[in-house]
N, C-alpha and C positions, 0 to 999 in steps of 0.2 A: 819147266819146273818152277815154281813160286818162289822168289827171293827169300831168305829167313827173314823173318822181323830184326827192325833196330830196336827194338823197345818194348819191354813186355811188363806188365803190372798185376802182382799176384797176392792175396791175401793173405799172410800168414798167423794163421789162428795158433790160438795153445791149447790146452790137455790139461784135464783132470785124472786122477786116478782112483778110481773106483776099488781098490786097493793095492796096495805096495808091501810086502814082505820080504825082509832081507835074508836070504838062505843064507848065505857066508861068503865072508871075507877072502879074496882070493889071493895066491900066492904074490902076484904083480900089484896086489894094495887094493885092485876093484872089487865090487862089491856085486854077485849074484842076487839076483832078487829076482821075483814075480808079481807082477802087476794087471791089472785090467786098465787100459789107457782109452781114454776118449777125447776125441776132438771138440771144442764148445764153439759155439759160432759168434763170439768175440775174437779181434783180430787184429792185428799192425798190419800196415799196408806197405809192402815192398816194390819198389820200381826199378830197373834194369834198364840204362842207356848204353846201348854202343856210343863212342865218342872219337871221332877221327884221330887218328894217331897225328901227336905234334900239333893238332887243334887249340881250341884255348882253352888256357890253364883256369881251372874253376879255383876261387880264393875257398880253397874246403882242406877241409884233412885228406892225408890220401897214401898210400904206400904204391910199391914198385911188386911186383908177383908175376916172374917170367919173364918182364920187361914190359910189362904191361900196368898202367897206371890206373888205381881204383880209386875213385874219387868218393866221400863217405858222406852224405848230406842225412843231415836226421834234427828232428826238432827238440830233441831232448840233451842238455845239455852234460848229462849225469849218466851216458850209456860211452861207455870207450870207444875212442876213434884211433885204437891199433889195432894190433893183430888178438889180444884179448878178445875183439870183439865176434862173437859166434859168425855172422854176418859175413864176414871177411874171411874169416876161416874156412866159410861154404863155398865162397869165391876162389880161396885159393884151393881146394881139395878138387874141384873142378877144373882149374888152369893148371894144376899138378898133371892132370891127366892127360886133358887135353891138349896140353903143349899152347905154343904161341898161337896166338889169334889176333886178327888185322886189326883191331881197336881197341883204346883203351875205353874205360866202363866207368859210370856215374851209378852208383847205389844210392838210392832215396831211399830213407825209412821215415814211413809217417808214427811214430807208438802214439799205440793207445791204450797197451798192457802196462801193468806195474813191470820195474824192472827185478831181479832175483824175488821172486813171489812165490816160488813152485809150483809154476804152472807150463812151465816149457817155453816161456816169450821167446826169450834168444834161441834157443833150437827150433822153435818157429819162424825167425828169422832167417836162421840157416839155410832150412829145409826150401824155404821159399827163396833165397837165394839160388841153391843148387837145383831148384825145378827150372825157375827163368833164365839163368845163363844156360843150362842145357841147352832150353828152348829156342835161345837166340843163336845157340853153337846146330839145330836142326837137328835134336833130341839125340845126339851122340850115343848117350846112355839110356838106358832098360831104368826103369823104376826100381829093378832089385837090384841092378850096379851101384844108382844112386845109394841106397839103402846099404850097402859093403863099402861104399864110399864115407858115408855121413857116419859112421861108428868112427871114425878116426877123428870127428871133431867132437862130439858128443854122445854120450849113451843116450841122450833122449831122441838125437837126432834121425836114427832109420824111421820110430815110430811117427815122428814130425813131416816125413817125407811121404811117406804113405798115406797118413790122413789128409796134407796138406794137397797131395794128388787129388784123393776125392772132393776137397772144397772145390778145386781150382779147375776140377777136372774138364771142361769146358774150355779155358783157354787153352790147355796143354793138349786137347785132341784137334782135329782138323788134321791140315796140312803138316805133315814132318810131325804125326803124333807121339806123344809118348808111348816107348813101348812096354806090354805090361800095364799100363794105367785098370785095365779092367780088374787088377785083383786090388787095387785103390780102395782102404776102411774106412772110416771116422773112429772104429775101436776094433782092438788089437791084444791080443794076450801076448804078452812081453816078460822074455828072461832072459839069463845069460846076464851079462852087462845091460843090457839092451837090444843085441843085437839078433836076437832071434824074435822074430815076429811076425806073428799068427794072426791071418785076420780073425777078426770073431764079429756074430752078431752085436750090435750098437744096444744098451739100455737106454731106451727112450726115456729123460728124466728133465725137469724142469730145475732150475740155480738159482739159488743167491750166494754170491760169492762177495766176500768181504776181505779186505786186509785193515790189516790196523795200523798200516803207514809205516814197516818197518822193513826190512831187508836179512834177509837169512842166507848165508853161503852153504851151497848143498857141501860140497867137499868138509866144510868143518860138520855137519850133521852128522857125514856117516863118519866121521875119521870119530866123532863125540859116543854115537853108538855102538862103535864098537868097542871103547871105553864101559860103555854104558850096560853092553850084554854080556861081555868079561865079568863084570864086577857081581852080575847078577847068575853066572855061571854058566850060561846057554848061549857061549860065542861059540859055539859050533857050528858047521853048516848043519840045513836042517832037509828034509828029506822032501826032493825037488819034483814034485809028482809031474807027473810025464801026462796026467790027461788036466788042462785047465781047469774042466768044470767040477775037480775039487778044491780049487783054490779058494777060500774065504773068500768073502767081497768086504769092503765097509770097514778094514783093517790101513792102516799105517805105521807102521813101525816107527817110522823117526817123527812120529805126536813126542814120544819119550823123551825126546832131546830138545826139539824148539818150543815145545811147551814150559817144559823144564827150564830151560834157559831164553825165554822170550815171555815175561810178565803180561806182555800187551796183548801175543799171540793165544794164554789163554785166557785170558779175560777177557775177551773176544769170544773163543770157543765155547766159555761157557756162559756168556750169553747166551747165543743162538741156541745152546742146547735149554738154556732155560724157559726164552722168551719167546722162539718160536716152533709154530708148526710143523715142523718137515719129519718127513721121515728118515732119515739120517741126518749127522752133521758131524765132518771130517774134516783134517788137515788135509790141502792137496802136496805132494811131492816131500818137497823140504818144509814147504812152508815160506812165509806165514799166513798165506792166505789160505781161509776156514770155510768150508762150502758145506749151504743145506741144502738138501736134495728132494724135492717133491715130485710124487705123480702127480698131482694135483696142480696142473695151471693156476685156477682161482687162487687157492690156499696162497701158494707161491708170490705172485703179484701183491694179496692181501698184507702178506706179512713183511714183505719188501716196504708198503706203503710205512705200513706202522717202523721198521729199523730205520727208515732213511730220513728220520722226523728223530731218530736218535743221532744222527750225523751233527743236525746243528749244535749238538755238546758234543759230541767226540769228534770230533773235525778233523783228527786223523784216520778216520775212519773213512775206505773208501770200497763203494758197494757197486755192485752189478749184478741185473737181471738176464742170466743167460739160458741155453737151454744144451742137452747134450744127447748125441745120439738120435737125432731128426734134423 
């Protein structure tokens, strides 16, 4: 039988959503919603060393998780190197399970995503996390283990694990393959907290995806919205349709609140809805990054050329051509 690998390197993409509605506020403080989630094939790249236990000590950030030493390398100065950081959390809800293992572990994150953007970066980091230590532990876990796993560090996180299965899907089969990888999405019909998660057919859509350089905490969104639909009288749950494909698409509920309280976020938005083409243009998650949405490749590209010629005056304006659902 084939040694497990020491070292496994896994892409971890983020999600848009194609809409988000928040049914109600639950007794424990979370928040039920329904969502259409997709994977875009923009990505941070996650690496995974085993490292001989009592080896050398890497001059990095690092914490102890079972007696096992995680060492935290990342080129971004402005993303936590504790246990805040999603990354880590992935690592330990794995070593949770898993119990001790012979090596201590080097986590490399290369970003290339904005950080708190609402786009699921860090629960993409997670998710890619807990797919590569699996990998390296000789896929201990089921894809839907991971997925009853990753709810305890993030509600974005089951959806993160399953799409990031199908980018990655390739490294994670072979030898000691994931099991379960065959029901692996890119999009997903999502509620509950998160935690229940449907694959569904992928909307084929081409992106431009903008932020305007600012940072939004999902936790004060929704704790703001539900301020927000109290006051407006419709903080009730609202009635959780049991078949997806009545769900609205092209909806965000918490626009109301980062809009509202994020000047740049919509002035931003309503740009793109003024100056260009697409056929949608949405808040993703929390926000604040604004995504327009074309069937149209050419269009897309086109209008890209013309916003990224507005960067040189908004300069905190930071754009990307992605695509979703292909």
């Amino acid at each position: 039988m084939p040694n497990h690998p020491d070292e496994i390197t896994l892409n971890a993409h983020a999600k848009v959503n194609l809409s988000l509605e928040i049914t109600g506020r639950r007794e424990d403080g979370y928040h039920n919603i329904r969502s259409l989630m997709q994977g875009i094939d923009l990505h941070d790249v996650i690496k995974i060393t085993k490292c001989p236990e009592n080896g050398t000590k890497y001059n990095l950030p690092h914490c102890t998780i079972n007696d096992v030493v995680v060492y935290l390398c990342t080129d971004v100065k402005t993303i936590p190197t504790d246990m805040s950081n999603l990354a880590l959390r992935g690592v330990k809800v794995i070593l949770d399970k898993a119990g001790r293992i012979d090596s201590d572990l080097l986590v490399s994150i290369e970003k290339r995503l904005p950080v708190a953007a609402g786009i699921a970066g860090g629960s993409g980091n997670a998710a890619a996390c807990m797919l590569g230590l699996n990998a390296l532990l000789g896929n201990r876990f089921s894809l839907r283990e991971l997925m009853e796993m990753g709810v305890k560090v993030g509600a974005d996180v089951p959806f993160s694990l399953l799409m990031n299965a199908k980018y990655n899907a390739e490294v994670l089969s072979g030898d000691f393959a994931l099991a379960g990888i065959s029901e692996a999405s890119q999009a997903a019909w999502v509620s509950g907290i998160g935690e229940i998660v449907r694959p569904a057919e992928p909307v084929s859509m081409h992106l431009i995806m903008a932020n305007p350089g600012i940072a939004v905490s999902t936790r004060a969104a929704y704790e703001a919205i539900d301020a927000i639909q109290q006051a407006e009288g419709n903080g009730s749950a609202r009635d959780d349709y049991e078949d997806p494909g009545k769900w609205p698409l092209f909806v965000n509920d918490l626009e109301s609140y980062t809009l509202r309280d994020y000047p740049e976020a919509l002035r931003l938005r309503d740009f793109m809805r003024d100056e260009l083409n697409a056929d949608e243009v949405m808040m993703s998650g929390s926000g604040p990054t604004i995504v327009a949405y074309y069937k149209d490749a050419g269009q897309a590209s086109e209008d890209f050329d013309m916003v990224s010629k507005i960067t040189e005056i908004e300069r905190d304006w930071r754009l990307w051509l992605a695509t979703t659902g292909m």
